[in-house]
C-alpha positions as CSV (number, residue, x, y, z in Angstrom):
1,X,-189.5,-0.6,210.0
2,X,-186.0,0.1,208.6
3,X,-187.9,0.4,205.0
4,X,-190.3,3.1,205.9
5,X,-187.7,5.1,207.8
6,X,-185.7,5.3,204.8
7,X,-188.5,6.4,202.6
8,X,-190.0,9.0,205.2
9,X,-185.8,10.6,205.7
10,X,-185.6,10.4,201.8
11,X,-188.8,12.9,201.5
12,X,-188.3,14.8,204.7
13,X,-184.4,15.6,203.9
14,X,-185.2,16.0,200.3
15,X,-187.8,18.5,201.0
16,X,-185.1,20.3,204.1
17,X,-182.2,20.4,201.9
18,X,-184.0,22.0,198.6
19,X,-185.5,24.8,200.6
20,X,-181.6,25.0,202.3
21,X,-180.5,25.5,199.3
22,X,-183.1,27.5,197.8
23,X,-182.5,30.2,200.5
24,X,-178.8,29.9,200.2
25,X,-179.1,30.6,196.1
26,X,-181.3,33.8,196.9
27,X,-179.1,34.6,199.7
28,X,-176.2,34.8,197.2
29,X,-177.4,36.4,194.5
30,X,-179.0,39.6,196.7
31,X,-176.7,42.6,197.1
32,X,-175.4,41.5,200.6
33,X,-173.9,38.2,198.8
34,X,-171.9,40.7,196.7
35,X,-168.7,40.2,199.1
36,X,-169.3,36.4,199.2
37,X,-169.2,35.9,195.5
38,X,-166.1,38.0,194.5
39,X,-163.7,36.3,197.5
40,X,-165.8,32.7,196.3
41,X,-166.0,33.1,192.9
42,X,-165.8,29.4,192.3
43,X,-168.0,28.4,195.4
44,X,-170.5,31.0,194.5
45,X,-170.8,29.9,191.0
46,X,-171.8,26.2,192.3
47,X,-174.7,27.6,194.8
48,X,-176.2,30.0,193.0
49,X,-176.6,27.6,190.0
50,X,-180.2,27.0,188.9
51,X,-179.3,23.3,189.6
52,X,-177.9,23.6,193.2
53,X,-180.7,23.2,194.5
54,X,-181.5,19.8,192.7
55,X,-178.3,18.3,193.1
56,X,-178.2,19.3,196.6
57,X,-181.5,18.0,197.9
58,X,-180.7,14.6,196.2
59,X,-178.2,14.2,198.6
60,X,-181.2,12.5,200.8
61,X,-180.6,9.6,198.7
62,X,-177.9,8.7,201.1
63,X,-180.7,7.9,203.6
64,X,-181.4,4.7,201.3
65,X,-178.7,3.0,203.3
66,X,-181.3,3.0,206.3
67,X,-182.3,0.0,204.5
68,X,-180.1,-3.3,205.0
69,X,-178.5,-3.8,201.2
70,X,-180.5,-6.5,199.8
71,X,-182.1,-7.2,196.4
72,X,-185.3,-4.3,197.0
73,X,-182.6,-1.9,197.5
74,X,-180.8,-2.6,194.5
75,X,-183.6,-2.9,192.5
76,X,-184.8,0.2,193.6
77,X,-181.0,2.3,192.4
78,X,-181.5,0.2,189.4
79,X,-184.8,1.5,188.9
80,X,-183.7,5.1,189.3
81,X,-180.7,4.9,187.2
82,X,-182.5,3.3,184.0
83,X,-185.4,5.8,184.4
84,X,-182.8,8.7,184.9
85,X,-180.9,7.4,181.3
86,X,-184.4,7.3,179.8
87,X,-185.2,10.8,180.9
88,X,-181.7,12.2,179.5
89,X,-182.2,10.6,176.6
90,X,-185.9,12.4,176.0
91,X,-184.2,15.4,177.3
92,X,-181.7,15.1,174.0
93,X,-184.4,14.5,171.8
94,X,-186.5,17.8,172.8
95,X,-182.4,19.5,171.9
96,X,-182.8,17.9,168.3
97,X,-180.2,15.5,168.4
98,X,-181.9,12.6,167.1
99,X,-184.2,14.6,164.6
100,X,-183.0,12.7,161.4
101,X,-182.8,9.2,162.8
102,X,-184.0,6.1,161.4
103,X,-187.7,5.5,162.2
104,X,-186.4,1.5,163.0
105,X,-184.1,3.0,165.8
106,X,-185.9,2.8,169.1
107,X,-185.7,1.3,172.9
108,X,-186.6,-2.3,171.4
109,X,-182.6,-2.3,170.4
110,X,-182.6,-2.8,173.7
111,X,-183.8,-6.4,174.3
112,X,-181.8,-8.5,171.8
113,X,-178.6,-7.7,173.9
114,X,-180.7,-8.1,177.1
115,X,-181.9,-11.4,176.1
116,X,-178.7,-12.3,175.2
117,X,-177.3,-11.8,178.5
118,X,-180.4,-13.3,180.5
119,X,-179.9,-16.4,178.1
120,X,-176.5,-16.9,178.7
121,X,-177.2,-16.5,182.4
122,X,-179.7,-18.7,182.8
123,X,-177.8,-21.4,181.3
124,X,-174.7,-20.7,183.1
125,X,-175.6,-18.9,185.9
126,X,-178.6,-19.6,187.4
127,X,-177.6,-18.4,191.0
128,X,-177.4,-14.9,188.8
129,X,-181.1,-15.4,187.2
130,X,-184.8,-13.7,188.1
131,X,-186.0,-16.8,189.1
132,X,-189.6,-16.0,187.9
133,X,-188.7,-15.0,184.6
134,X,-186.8,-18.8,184.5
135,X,-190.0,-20.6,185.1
136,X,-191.9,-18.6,183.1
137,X,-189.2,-19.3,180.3
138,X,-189.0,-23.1,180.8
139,X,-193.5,-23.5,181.0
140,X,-193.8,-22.1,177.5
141,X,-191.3,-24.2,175.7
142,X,-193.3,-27.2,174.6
143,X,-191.4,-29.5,171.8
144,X,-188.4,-28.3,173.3
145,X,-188.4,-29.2,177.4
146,X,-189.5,-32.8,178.2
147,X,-191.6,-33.8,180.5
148,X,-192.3,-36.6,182.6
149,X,-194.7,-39.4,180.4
150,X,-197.4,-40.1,181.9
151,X,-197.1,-43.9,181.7
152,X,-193.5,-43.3,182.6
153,X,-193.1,-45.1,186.1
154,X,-192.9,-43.5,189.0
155,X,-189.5,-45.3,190.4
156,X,-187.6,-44.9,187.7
157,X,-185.6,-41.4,187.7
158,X,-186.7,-38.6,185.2
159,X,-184.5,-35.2,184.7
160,X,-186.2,-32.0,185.8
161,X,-186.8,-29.0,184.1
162,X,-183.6,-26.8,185.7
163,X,-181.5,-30.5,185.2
164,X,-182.1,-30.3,181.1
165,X,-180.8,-26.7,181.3
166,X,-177.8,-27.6,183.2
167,X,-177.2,-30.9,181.3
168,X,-177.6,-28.1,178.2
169,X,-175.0,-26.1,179.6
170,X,-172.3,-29.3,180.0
171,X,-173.1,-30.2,176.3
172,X,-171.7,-26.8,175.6
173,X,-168.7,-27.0,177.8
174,X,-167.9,-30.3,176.1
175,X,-167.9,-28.4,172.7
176,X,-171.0,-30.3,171.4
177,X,-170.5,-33.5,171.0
178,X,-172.1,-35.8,168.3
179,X,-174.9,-38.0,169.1
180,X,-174.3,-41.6,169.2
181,X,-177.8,-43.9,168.9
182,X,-178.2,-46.6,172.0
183,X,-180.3,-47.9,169.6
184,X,-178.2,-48.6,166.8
185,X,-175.2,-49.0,169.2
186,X,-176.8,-51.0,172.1
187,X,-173.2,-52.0,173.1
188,X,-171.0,-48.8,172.8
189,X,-171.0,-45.9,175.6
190,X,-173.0,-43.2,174.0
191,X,-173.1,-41.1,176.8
192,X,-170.4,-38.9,178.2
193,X,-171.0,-39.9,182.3
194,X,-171.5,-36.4,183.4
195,X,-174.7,-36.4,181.3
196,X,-175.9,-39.7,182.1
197,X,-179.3,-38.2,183.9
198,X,-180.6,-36.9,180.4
199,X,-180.1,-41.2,179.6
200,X,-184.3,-41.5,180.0
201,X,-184.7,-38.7,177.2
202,X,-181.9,-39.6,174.8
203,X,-181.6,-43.2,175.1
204,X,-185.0,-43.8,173.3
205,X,-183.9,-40.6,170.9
206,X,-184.4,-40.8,167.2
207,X,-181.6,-42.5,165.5
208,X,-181.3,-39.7,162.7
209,X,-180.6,-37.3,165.3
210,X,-176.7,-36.1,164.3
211,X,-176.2,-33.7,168.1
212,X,-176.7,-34.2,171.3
213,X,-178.2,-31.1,171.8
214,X,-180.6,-32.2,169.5
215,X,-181.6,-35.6,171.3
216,X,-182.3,-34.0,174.6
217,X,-184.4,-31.3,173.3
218,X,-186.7,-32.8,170.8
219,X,-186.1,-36.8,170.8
220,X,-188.7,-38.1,169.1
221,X,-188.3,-35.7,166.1
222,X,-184.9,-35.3,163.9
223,X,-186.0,-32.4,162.1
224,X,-185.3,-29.3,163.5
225,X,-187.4,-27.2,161.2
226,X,-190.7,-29.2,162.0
227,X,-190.1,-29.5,165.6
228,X,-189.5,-25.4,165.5
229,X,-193.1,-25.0,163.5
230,X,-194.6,-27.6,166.1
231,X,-193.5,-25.1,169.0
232,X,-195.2,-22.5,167.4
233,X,-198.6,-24.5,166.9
234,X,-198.8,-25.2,170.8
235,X,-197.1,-22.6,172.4
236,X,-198.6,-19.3,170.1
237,X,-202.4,-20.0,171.6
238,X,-201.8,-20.1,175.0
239,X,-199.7,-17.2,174.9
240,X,-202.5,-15.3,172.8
241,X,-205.1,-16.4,175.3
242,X,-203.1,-15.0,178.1
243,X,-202.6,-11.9,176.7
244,X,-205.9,-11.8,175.4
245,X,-207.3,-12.1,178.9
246,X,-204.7,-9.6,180.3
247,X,-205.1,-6.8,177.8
248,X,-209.0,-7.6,178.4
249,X,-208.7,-7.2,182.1
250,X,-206.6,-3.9,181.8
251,X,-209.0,-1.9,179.2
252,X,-211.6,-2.2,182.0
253,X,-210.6,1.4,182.6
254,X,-211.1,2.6,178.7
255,X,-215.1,1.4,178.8
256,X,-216.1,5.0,177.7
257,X,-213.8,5.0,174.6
258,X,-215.2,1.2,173.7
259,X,-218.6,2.6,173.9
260,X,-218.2,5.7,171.9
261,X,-216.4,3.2,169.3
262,X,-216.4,-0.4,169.9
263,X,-215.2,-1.3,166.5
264,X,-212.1,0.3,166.4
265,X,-211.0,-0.9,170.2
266,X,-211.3,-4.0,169.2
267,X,-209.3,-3.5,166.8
268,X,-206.5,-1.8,169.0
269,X,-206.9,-5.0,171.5
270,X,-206.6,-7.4,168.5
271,X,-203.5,-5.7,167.7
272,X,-202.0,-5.5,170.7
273,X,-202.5,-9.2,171.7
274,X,-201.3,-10.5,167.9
275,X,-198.5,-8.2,168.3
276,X,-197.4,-9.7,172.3
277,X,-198.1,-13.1,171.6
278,X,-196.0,-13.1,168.4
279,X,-193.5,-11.2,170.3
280,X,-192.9,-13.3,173.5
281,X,-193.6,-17.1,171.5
282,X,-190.9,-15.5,168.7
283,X,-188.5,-14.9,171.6
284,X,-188.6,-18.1,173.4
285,X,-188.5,-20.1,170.3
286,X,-185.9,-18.7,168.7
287,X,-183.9,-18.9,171.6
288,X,-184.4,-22.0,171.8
289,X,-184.4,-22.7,167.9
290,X,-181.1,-21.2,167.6
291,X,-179.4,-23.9,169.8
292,X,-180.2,-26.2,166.3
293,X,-179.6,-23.9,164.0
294,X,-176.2,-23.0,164.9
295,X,-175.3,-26.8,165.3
296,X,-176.4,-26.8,161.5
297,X,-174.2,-24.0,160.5
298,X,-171.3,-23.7,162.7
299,X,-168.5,-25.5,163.7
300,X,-168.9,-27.2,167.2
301,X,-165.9,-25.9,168.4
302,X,-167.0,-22.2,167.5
303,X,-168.1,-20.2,170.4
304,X,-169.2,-23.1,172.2
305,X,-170.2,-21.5,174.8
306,X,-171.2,-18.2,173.5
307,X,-173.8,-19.1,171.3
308,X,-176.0,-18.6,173.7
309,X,-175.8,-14.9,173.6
310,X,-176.3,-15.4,169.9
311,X,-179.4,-17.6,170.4
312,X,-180.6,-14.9,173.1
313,X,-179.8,-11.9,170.8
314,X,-182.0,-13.6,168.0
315,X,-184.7,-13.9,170.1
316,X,-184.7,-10.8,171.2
317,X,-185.0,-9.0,167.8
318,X,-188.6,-9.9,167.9
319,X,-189.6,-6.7,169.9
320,X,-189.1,-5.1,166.7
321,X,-192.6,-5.9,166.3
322,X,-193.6,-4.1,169.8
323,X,-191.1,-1.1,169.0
324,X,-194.2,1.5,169.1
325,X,-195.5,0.8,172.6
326,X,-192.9,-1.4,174.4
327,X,-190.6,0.3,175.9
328,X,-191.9,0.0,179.2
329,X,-191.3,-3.7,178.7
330,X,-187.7,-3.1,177.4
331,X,-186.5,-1.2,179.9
332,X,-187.8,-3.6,182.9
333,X,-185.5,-6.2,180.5
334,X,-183.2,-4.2,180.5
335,X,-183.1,-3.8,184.4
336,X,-183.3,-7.4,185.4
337,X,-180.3,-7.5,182.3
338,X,-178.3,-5.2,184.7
339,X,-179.3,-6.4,187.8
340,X,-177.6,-10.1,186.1
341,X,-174.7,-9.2,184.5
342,X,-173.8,-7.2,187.8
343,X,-174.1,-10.1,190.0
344,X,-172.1,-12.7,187.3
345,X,-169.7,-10.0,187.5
346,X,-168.9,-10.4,191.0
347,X,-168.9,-14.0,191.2
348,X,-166.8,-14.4,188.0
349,X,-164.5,-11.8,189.6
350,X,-165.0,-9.5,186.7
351,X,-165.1,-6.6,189.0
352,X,-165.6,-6.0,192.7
353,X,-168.5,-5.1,194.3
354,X,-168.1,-1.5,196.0
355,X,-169.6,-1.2,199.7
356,X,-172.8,1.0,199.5
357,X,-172.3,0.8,195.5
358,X,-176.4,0.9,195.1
359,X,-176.6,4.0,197.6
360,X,-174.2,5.8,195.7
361,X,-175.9,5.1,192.2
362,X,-179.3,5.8,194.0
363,X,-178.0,9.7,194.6
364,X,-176.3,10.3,191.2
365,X,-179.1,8.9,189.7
366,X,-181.8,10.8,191.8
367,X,-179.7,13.9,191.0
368,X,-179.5,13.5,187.1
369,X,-183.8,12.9,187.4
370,X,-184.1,15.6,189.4
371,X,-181.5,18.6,187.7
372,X,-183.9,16.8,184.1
373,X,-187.0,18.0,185.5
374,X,-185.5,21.2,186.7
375,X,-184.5,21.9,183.3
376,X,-187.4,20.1,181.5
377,X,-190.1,19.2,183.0
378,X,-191.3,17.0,179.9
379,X,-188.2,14.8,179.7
380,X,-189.6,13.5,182.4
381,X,-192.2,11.6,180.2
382,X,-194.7,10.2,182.7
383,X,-197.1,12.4,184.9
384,X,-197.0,10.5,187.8
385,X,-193.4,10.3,188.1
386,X,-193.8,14.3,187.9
387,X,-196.4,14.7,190.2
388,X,-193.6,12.1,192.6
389,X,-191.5,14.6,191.7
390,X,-193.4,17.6,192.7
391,X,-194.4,15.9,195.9
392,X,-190.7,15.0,196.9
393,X,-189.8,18.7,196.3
394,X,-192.7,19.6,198.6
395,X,-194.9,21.1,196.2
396,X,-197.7,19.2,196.3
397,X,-199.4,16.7,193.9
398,X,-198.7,19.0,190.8
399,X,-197.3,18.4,187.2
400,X,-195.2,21.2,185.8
401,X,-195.4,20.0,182.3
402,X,-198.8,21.3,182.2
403,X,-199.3,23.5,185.1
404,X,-197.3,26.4,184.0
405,X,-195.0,28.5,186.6
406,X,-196.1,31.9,187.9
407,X,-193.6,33.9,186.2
408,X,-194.4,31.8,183.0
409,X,-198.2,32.9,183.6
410,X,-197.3,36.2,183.2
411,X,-195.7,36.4,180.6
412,X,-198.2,35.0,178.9
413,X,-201.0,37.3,179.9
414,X,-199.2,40.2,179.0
415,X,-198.7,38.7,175.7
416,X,-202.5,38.2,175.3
């Protein structure tokens, strides 16, 4: 109830206060708003700007707070305010101000320090985490997450998926200790007692193995290297077949251009799915893969803790290989990235949260969208979203990047 009142005062105040403000612009910029403006020069100058009326009929944002302030509302200012940073910056590109950059700068810059912070949050701060995005994380890590045996038995206790991040996380905090072989020292404490529930992984470990790291995440194996090429043998199929089936399902739509040329769709969908596949199994693994490599490398006092950023930033400069068509994907990385770090924020005590904080980014950023398509209506780089637009501004289902304006019309007629 409180949901659909917000959204119905949101469109019906947006619509009020835009034509309030409309008439008050024409009403100041007749002859009879000749006194007004020269005792006002100041207040004049604001309303009878071609963006009044946009900034002023975003201040139906504010009905938002209808809602109670849980995570749907600040997703939603979230939402707006990434979409509203993405419009500016299209908005700068039609000016010319990134004419003569490099044609490897893009939006997939984006994810490596994304995937930084969702690793480092999903290792320390799970409370702070999507929670879907975590389970999809942890089912396509074979070699790397252990599971149950199947001839394990069922009394004996065997550490979850969530428990091998968290024992993870300790091994860090403890600055990474060495690994000391049960089997070669059957007598010795090898195990630091806050990690004794990883015992039924490490215990049988490899003797080889040098970390500790390294003995809860691939036991049976002390080479890094192989164990990272044996991830990629299991985990790269099933990803491809998923996408494969996905991409399938969503070219449904695009029948007529298969028909007209079926040889070169294919070819797009084959390239699409390679490209996704290697993408996402690159990201994970080297996430992962990174946890070895920087035990081989660094010392284990060195960012002991931090190195998960690193490992998360590795993986994510494997969009570079979706950089033409994924920025739809980095930016709804980048928003559950916000969304994190704002949360670890407040419970670290980085910052404080502000009361209403998502309301009052939900106007600015409604404003900045809205004064974008006033200027440009193609910064605004979707039609739907300009057709939402044109609706919330209560004229209709239209999109002014290709519908021209009437005075625009003219012009052009006279020209012809």
């Amino acid at each position: 109830m409180r949901l659909s009142s917000s959204l119905a005062l949101i469109l019906l105040f947006h619509r009020l206060l835009r034509r309030f403000f409309l008439r008050i612009r024409e009403s100041l910029l007749s002859h009879e708003g000749k006194s007004f403006r020269r005792r006002n020069p100041r207040i004049s100058r604001s309303l009878t700007s071609r963006l009044a009326p946009a900034i002023g009929s975003s201040l139906a944002g504010f009905f938002l707070a209808v809602y109670p302030g849980d995570q749907l509302r600040v997703t939603i200012a979230i939402y707006i305010m990434t979409r509203a940073l993405e419009f500016g910056y299209n908005y700068l590109e039609e000016l010319g101000y990134f004419k003569n950059k490099p044609t490897w700068l893009g939006s997939w810059m984006i994810m490596p320090v994304a995937c930084g912070q969702l690793l480092h949050a999903f290792v320390f701060d799970r409370d702070c985490f999507p929670s879907g995005m975590g389970d999809h994380i942890l089912k396509n890590s074979p070699e790397y997450i252990q599971k149950r045996p199947k001839d394990y038995p069922s009394t004996a206790q065997w550490p979850g998926t969530f428990d091998i991040v968290d024992n993870l996380a300790d091994i860090s905090r403890q600055r990474w200790p060495a690994f000391v072989s049960p089997i070669l020292f059957p007598n010795a404490e090898t195990l630091p007692k806050r990690l004794s529930s990883i015992s039924p992984i490490t215990s049988p470990a490899h003797p080889a193995i040098k970390s500790l790291s390294c003995a809860l995440l691939h036991p049976q194996d002390p080479s890094c290297l192989r164990t990272y090429v044996q991830y990629w043998i299991q985990a790269f199929p099933k990803i491809a077949r998923f996408f494969t089936l996905f991409f399938a399902a969503m070219s449904i739509t695009k029948y007529k251009a298969f028909l007209s040329s079926p040889v070169a769709s294919l070819n797009n969908l084959a390239k699409r799915v390679l490209r996704m596949s290697l993408f996402l199994s690159g990201a994970i693994g080297t996430s992962w893969g990174s946890i070895c490599l920087f035990q081989n490398i660094l010392p284990r006092t060195f960012l002991s803790t931090q190195r998960w950023f690193l490992g998360g930033f590795l993986g994510g400069l494997w969009a570079f290989l979706e950089r033409k068509g994924g920025r739809s994907n980095f930016l709804y990385t980048a928003r559950m990235s916000i969304d994190s770090l704002w949360k670890v924020g407040v419970k670290r005590r980085w910052w404080k949260g502000v009361k209403n904080g998502d309301v009052l980014l939900f106007v600015v950023s409604l404003a900045t969208v809205n004064a974008l398509y006033e200027v440009s209506p193609r910064a605004v780089n979707s039609g739907v979203a300009r057709k939402g637009l044109g609706v919330l501004r209560g004229e209709g289902w239209v999109d002014r990047a290709v519908v021209p304006t009437e005075g625009k019309g003219k012009e052009g007629a006279d020209q012809e």
